[in-house]
Structures are given as structure tokens and as C-alpha cells.
Biopython code that builds the backbone (N, CA, C, O; Angstrom):
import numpy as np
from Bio.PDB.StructureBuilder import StructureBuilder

atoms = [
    (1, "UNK", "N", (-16.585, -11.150, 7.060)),
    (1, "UNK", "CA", (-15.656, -10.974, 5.949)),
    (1, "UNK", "C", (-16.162, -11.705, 4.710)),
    (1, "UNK", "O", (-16.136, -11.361, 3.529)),
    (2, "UNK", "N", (-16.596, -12.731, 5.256)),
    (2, "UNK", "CA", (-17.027, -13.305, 4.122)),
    (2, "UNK", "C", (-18.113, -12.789, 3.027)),
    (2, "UNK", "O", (-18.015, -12.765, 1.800)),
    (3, "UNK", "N", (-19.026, -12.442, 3.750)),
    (3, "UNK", "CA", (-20.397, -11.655, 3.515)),
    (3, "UNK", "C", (-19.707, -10.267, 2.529)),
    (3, "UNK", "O", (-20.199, -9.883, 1.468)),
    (4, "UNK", "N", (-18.854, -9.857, 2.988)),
    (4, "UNK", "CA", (-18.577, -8.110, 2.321)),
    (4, "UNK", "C", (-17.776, -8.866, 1.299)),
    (4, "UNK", "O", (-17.993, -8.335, 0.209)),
    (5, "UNK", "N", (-16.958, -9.859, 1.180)),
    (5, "UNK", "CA", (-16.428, -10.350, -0.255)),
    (5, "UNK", "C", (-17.377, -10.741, -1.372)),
    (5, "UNK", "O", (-17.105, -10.809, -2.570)),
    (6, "UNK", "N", (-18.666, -11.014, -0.713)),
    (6, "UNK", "CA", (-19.745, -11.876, -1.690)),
    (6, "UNK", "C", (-20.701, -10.577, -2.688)),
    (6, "UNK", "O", (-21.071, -10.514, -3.860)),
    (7, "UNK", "N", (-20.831, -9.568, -1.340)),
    (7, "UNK", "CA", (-21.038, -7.671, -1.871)),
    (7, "UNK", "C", (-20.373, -7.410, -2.898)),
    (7, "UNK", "O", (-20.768, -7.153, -4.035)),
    (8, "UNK", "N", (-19.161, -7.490, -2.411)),
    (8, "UNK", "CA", (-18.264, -6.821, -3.409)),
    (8, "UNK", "C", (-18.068, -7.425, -5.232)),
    (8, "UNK", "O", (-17.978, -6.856, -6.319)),
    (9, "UNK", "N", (-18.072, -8.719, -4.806)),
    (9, "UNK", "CA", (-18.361, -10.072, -6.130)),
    (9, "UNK", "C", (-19.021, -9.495, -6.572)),
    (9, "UNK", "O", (-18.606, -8.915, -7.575)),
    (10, "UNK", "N", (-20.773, -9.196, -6.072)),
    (10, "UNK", "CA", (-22.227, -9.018, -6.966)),
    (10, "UNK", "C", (-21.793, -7.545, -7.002)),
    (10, "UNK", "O", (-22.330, -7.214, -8.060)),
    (11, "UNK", "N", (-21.186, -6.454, -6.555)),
    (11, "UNK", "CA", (-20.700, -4.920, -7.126)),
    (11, "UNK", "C", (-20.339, -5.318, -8.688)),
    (11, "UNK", "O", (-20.866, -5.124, -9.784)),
    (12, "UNK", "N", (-19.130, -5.993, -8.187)),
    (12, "UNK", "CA", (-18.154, -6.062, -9.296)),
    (12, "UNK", "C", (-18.699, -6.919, -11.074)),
    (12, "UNK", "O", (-18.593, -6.828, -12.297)),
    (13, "UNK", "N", (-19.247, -7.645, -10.038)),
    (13, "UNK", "CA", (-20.200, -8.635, -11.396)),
    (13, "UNK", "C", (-21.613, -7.228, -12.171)),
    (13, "UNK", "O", (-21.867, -7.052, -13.363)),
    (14, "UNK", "N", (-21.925, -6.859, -11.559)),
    (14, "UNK", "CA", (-23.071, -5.835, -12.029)),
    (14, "UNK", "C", (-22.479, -4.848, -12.894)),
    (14, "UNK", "O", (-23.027, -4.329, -13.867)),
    (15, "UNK", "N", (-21.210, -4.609, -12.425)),
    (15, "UNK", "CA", (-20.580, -3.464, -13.051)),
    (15, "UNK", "C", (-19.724, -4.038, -14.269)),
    (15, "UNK", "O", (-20.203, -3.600, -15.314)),
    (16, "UNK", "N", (-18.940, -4.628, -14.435)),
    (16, "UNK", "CA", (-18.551, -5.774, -15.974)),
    (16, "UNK", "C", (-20.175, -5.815, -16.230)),
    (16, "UNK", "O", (-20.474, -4.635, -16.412)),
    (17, "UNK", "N", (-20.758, -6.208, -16.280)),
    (17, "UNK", "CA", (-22.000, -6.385, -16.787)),
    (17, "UNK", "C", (-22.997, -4.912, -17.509)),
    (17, "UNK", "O", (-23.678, -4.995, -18.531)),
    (18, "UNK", "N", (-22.845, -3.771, -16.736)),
    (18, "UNK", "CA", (-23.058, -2.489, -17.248)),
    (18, "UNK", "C", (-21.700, -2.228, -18.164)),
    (18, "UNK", "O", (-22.361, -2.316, -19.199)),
    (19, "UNK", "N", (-20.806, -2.064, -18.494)),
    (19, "UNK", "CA", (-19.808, -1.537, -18.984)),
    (19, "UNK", "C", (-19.745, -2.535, -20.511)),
    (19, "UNK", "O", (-19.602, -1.976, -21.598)),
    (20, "UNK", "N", (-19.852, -3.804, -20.410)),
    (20, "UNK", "CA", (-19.589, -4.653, -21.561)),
    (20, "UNK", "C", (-21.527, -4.553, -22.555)),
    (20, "UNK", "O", (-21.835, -4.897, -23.697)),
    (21, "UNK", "N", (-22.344, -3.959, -21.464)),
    (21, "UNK", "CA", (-23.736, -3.692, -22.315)),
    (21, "UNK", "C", (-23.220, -2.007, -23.169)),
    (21, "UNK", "O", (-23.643, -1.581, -24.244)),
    (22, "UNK", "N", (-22.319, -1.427, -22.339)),
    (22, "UNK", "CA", (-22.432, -0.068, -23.061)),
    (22, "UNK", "C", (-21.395, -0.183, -23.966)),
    (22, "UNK", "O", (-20.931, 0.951, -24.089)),
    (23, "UNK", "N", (-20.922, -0.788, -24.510)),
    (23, "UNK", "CA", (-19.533, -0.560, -25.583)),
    (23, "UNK", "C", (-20.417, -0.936, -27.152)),
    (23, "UNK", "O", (-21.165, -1.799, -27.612)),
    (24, "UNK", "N", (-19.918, 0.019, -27.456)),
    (24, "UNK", "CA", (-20.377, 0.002, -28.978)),
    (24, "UNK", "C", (-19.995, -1.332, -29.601)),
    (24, "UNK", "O", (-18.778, -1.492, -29.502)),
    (25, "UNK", "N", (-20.646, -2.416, -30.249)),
    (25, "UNK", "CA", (-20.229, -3.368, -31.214)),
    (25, "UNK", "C", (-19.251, -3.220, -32.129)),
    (25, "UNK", "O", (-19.170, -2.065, -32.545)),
    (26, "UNK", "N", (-18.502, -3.961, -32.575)),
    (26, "UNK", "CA", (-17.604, -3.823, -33.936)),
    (26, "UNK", "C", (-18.035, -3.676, -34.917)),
    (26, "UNK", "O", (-17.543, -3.131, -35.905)),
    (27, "UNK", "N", (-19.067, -4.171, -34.766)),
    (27, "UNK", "CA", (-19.672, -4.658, -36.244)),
    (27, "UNK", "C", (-20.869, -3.224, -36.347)),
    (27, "UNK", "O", (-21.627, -3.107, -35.384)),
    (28, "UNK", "N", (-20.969, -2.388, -37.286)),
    (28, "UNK", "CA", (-22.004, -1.256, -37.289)),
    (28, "UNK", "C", (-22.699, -1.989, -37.989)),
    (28, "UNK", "O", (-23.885, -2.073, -37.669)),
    (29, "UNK", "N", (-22.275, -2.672, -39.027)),
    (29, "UNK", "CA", (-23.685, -2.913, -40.787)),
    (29, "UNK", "C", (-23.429, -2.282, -41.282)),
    (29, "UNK", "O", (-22.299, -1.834, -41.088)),
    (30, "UNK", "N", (-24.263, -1.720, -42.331)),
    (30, "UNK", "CA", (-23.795, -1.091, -43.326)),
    (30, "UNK", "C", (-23.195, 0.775, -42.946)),
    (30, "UNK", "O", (-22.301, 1.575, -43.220)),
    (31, "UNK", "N", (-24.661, 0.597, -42.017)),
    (31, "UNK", "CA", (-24.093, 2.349, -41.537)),
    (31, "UNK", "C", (-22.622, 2.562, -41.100)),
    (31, "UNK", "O", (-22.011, 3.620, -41.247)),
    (32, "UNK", "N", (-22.112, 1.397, -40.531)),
    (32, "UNK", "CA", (-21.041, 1.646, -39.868)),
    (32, "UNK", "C", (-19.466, 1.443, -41.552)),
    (32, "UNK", "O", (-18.338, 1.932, -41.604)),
    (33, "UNK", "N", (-20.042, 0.745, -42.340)),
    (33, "UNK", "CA", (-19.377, 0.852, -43.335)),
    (33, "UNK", "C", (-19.265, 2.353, -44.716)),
    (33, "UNK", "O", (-18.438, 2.732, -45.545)),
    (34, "UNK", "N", (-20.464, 2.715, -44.311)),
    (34, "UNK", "CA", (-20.085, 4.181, -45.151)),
    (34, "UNK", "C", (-19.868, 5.153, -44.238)),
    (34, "UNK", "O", (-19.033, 5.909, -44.732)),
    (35, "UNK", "N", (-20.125, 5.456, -43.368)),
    (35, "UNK", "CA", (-20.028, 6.437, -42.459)),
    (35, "UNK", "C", (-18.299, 5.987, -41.839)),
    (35, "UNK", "O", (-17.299, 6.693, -41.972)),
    (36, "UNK", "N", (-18.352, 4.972, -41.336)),
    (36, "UNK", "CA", (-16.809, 4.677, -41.416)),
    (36, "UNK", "C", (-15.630, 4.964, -41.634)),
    (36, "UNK", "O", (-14.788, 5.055, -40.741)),
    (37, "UNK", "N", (-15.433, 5.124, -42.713)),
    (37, "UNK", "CA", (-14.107, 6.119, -43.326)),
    (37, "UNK", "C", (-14.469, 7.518, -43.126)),
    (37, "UNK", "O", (-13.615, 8.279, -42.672)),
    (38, "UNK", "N", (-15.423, 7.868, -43.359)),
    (38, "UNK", "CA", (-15.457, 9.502, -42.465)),
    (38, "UNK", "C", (-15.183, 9.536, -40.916)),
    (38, "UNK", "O", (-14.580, 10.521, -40.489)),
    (39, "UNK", "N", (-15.397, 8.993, -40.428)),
    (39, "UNK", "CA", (-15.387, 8.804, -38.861)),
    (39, "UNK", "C", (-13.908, 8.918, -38.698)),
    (39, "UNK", "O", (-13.402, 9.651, -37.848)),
    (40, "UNK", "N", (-12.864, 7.792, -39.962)),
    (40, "UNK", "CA", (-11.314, 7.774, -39.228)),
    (40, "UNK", "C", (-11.067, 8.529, -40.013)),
    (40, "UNK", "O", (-9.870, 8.709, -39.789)),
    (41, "UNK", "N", (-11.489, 9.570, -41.371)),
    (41, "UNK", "CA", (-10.274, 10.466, -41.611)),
    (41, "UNK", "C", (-11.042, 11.851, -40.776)),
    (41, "UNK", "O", (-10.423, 12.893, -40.995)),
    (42, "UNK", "N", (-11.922, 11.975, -40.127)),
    (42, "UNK", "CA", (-11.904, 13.243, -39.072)),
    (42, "UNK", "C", (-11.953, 13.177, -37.883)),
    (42, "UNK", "O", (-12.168, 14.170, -37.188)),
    (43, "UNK", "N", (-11.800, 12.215, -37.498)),
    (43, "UNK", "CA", (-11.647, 11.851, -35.739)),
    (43, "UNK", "C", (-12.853, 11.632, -35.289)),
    (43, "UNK", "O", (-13.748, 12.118, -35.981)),
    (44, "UNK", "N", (-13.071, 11.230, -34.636)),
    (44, "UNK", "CA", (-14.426, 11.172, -33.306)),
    (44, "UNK", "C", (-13.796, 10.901, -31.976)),
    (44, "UNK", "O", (-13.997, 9.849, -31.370)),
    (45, "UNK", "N", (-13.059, 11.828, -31.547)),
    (45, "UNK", "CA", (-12.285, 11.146, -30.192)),
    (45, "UNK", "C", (-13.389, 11.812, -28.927)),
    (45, "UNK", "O", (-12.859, 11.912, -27.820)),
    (46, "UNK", "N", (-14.590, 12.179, -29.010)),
    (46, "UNK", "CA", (-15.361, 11.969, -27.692)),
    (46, "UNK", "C", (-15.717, 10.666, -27.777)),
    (46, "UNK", "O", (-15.507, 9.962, -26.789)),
    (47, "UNK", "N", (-16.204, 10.199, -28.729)),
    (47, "UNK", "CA", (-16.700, 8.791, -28.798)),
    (47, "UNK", "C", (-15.458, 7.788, -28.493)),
    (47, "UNK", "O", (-15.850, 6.837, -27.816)),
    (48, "UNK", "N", (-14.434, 7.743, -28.718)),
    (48, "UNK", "CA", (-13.717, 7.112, -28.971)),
    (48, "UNK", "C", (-12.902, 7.173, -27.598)),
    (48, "UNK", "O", (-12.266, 6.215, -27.156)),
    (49, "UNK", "N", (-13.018, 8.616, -26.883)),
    (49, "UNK", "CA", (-12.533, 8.497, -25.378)),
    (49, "UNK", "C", (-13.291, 7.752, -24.257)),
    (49, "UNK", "O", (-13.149, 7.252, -23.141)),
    (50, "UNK", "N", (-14.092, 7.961, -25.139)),
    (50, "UNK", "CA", (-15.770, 7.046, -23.928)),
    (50, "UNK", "C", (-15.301, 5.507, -24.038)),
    (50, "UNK", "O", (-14.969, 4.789, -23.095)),
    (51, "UNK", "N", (-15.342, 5.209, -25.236)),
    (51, "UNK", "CA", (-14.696, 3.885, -26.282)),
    (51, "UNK", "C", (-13.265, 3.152, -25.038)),
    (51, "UNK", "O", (-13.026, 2.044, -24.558)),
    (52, "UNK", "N", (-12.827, 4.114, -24.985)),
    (52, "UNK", "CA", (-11.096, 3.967, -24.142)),
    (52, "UNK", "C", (-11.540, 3.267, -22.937)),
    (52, "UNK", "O", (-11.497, 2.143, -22.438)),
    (53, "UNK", "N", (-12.151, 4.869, -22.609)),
    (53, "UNK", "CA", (-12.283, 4.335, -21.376)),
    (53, "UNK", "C", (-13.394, 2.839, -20.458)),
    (53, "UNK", "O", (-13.293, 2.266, -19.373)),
    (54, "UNK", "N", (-14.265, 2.748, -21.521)),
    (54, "UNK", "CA", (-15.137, 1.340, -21.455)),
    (54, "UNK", "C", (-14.422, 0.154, -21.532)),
    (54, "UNK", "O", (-14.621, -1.010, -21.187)),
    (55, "UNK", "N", (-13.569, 0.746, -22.059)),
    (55, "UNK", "CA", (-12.363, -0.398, -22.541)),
    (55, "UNK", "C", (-11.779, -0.748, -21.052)),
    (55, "UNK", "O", (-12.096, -1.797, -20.492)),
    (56, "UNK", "N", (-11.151, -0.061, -20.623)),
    (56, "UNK", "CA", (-10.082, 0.109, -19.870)),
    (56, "UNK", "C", (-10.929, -0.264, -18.454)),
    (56, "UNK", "O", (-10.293, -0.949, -17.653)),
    (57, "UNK", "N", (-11.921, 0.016, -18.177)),
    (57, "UNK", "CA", (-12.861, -0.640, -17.603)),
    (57, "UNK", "C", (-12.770, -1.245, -17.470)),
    (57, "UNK", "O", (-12.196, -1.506, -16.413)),
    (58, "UNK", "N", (-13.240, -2.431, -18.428)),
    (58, "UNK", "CA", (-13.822, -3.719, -18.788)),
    (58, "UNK", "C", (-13.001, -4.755, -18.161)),
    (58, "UNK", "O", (-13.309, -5.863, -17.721)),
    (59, "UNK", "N", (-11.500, -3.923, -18.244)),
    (59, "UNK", "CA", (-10.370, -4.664, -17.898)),
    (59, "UNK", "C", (-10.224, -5.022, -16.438)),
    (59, "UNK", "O", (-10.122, -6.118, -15.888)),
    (60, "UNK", "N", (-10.245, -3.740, -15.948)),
    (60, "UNK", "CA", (-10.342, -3.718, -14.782)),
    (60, "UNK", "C", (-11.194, -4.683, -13.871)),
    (60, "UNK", "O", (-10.860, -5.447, -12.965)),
    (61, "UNK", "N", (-12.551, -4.342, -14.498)),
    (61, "UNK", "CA", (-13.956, -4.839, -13.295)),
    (61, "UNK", "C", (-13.332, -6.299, -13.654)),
    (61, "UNK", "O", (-12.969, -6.936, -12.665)),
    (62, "UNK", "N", (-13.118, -7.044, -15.157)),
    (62, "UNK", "CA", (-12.790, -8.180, -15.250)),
    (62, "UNK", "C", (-11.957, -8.734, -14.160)),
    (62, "UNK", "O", (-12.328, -9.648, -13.424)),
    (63, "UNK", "N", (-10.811, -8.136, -14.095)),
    (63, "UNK", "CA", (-9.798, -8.252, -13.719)),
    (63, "UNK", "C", (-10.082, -8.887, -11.835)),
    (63, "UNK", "O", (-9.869, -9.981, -11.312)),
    (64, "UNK", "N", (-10.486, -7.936, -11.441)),
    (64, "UNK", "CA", (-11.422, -7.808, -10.030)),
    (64, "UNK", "C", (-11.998, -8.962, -9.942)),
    (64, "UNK", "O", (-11.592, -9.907, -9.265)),
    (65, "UNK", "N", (-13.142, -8.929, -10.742)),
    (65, "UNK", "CA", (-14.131, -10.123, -11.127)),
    (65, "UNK", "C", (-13.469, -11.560, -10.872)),
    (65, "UNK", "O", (-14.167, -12.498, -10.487)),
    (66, "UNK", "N", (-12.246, -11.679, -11.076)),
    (66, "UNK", "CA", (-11.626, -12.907, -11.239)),
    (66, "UNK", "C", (-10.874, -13.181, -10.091)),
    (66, "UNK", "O", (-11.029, -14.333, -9.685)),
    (67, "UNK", "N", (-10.188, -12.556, -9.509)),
    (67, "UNK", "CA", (-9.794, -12.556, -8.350)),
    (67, "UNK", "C", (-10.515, -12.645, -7.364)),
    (67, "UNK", "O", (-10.418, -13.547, -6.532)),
    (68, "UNK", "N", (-11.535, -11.493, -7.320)),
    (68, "UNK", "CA", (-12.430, -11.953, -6.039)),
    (68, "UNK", "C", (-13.381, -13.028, -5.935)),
    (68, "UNK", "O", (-13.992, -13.230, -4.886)),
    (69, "UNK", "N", (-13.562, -13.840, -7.132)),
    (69, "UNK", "CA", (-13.931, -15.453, -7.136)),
    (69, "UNK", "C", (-13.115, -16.220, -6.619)),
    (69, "UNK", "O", (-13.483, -17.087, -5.828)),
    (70, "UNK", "N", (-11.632, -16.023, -7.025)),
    (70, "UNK", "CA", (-10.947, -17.134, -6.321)),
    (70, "UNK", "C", (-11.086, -16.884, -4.606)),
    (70, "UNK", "O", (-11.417, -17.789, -3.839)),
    (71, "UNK", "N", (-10.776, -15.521, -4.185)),
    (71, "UNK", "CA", (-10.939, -15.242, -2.786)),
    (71, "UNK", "C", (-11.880, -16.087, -2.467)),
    (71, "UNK", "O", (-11.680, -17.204, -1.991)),
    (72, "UNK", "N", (-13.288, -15.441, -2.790)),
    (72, "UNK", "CA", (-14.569, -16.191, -2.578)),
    (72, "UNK", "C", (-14.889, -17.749, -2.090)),
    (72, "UNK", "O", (-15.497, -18.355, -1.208)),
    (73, "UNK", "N", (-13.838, -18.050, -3.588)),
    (73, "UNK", "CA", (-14.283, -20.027, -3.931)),
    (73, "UNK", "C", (-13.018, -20.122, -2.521)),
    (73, "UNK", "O", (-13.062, -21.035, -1.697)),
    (74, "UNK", "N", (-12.042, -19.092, -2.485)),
    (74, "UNK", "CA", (-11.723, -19.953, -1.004)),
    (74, "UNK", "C", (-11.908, -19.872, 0.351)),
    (74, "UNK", "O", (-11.273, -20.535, 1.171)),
    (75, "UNK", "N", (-12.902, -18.947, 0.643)),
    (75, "UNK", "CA", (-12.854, -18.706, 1.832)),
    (75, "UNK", "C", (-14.384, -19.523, 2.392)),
    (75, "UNK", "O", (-14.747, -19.829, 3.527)),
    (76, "UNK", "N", (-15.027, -19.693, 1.083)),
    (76, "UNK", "CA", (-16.478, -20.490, 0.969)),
    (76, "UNK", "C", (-15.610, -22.332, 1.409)),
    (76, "UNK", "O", (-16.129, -23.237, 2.063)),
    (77, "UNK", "N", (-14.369, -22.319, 0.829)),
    (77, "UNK", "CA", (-14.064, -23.955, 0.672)),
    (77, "UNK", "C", (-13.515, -24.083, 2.332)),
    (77, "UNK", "O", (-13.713, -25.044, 3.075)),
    (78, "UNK", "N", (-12.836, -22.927, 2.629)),
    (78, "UNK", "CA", (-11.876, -23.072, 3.910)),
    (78, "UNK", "C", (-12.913, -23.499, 5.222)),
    (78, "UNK", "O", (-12.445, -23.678, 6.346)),
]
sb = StructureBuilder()
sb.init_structure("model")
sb.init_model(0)
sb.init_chain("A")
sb.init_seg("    ")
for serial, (resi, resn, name, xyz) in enumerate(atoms, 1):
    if name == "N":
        sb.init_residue(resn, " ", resi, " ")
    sb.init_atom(name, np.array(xyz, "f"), 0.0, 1.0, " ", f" {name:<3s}", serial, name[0])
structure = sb.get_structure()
């Protein structure tokens, strides 16, 4: 049991780790400042569904990520 919690940790850690490399920055530079206001007055919602969902992700694997450390840190302490 222990062993498949420590799997699952390095899954979960690899994957927050792919998902927070693929999310677009906030910050564009300049491109992202003229191109910008075109982007929100015509939509880009493929980008922006990808955007969601990286998001929503992020949350998740985090989420996981944190919990199955504490499991971990206790079944390593027990």
C-alpha cells in the first residue's frame, strides 16, 4: 500500500507539473498587448476552453498532490 501511494504521488506530481508547464503566461509583452483587445472583443474560446480546462486541472492534480502527501508523510511516519 504504501508503495502504490508513493506511484500515485510521482503520477500526480508529474502531472501538476505537465499542466502548470502548458498554461499560457499572463503576461504576453507587447504582442499580447496589441493583439489583446482583439482577442476579447472577438472571442478565442478554443484557446480559452483549453485555458479552462488547464485551469481546472491544475486544481485538481494540486488538490490530489496535497492530500496524498499527507497520506504519504503518514503512513511513512506510522
Amino acid at each position: 500500500m504504501d508503495t502504490a501511494m508513493k506511484i500515485l504521488l510521482i503520477i500526480f506530481s508529474l502531472g501538476l507539473i505537465a499542466a502548470v508547464l502548458l498554461q499560457k503566461g499572463k503576461s504576453a509583452g507587447l504582442s499580447g498587448a496589441i493583439t489583446g483587445g482583439a482577442e476579447h472583443l472577438f472571442g478565442k474560446q478554443k484557446a480559452r476552453g483549453l485555458d479552462l480546462f488547464l485551469q481546472r486541472l491544475t486544481v485538481v492534480l494540486a488538490a490530489g498532490f496535497f492530500i496524498l502527501s499527507l497520506v504519504v508523510a503518514y503512513l511513512v511516519k506510522a
